[in-house]
C-alpha positions in Angstrom: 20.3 -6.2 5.5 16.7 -6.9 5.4 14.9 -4.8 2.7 10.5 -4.9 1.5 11.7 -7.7 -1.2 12.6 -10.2 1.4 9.5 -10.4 3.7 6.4 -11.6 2.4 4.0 -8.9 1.3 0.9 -9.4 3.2 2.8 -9.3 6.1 4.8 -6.6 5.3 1.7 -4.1 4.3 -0.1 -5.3 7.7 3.1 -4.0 9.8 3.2 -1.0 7.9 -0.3 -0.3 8.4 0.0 -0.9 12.5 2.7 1.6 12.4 0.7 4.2 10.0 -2.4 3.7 12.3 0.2 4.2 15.9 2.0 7.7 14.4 -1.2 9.2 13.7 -0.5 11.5 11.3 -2.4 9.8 8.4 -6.4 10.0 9.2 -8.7 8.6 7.0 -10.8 11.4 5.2 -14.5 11.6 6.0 -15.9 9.9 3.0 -14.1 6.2 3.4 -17.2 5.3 5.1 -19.4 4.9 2.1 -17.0 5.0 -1.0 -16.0 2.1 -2.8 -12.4 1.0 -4.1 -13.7 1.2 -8.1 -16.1 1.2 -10.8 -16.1 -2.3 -10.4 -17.0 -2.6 -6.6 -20.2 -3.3 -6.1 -20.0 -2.8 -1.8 -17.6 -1.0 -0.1 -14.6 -2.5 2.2 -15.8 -4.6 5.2 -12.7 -3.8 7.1 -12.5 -1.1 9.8 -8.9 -0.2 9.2 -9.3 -0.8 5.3 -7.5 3.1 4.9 -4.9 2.0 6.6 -4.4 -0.8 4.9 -4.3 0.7 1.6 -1.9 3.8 2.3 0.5 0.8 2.9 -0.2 -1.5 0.0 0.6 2.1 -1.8 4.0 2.9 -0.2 4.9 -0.7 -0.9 3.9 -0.5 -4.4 5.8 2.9 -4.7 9.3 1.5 -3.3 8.8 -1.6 -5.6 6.9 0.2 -8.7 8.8 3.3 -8.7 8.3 5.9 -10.3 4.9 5.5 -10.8 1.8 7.4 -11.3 -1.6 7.7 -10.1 -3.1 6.2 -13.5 -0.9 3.1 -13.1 -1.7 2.4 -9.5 -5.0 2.8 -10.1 -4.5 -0.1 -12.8 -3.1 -2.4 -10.1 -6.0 -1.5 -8.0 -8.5 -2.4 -10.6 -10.7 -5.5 -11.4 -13.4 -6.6 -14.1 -16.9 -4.8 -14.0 -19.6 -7.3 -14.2 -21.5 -6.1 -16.9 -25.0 -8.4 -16.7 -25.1 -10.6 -19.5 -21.9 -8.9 -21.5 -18.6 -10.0 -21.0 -16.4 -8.8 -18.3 -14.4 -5.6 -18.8 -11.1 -4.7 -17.2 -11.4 -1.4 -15.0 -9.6 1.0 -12.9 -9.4 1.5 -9.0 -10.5 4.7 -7.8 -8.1 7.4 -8.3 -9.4 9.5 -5.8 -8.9 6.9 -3.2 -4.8 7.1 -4.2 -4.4 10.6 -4.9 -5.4 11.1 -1.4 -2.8 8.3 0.3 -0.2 10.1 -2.2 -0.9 13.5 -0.7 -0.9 12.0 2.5 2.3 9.7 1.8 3.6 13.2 0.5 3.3 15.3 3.7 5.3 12.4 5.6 8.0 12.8 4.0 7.8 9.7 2.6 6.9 9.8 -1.1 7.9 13.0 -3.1 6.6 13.9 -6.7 8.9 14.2 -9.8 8.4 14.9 -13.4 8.3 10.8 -13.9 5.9 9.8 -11.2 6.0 9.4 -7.4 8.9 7.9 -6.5 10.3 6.8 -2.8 12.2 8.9 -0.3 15.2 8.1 1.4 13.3 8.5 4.7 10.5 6.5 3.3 12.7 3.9 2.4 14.6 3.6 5.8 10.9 3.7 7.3 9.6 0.6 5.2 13.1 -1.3 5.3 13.3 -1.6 9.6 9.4 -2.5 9.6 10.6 -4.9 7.3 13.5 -6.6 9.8 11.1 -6.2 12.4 8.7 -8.7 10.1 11.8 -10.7 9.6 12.5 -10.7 12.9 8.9 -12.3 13.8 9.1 -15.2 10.9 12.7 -16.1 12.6 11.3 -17.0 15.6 8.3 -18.8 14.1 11.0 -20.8 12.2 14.1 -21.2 12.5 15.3 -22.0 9.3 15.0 -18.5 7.9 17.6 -17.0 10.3 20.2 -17.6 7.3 18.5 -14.8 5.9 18.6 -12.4 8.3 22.8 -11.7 8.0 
């Protein structure tokens, strides 16, 4: 059985965020247009679909993570703030950016909120594992060598 730790991330959160984007029942809010990711963003994200992109990174993160809180995500998320001259400072992602993907993760059915954190649903865990065979699936047939892995 092929589960999110097999397949390699990048790939994985790409997948996840084709399927997101094909249900359509996550929409990016009106303001992704001109927010940035954190304090320590100078531009905001160049990609069209960078919403999409996230939610996923944040379901991964979740099913790996779990239970885990906004404040902790938005730790992952984070970078260091150029400060001029001064040194380099470690900072947070934007919270509001997760807290809205949560909500969102939330009203899938996918994520549900305890007293420890956000932690992964069966249903979300089913969704994220067959996206992952399917990712599996597509590095088989690129090489062959990697169908020992897929028993």
């Amino acid at each position: 059985m092929v589960t999110v730790y097999d397949v390699p991330s990048d790939k994985l959160i790409r997948a996840v965020s084709e399927a997101l984007k094909e249900e359509g029942k996550i929409t990016p809010p009106e303001w992704t247009d001109w927010v940035t990711t954190g304090v320590h963003k100078e531009r905001g994200p160049e990609q069209e679909d960078w919403w999409y992109v996230r939610v996923a990174s944040v379901l991964r993160k979740i099913y790996v993570y779990g239970p885990v809180g906004v404040s902790r995500l938005a730790a992952q998320y984070g970078g260091k703030e150029d400060r001029g001259s001064k040194r380099y400072k470690a900072r947070k992602g934007s919270r509001a950016i997760l807290r809205k993907a949560l909500q969102q993760l939330e009203e899938l059915g996918y994520v549900k909120k305890e007293k420890t954190g956000r932690v992964i649903t069966p249903q979300g865990q089913s969704f994220l594992d067959n996206i992952a065979k399917k990712v599996m699936d597509e590095l088989v047939q690129e090489r062959e060598e990697l169908k020992k892995y897929t028993k």
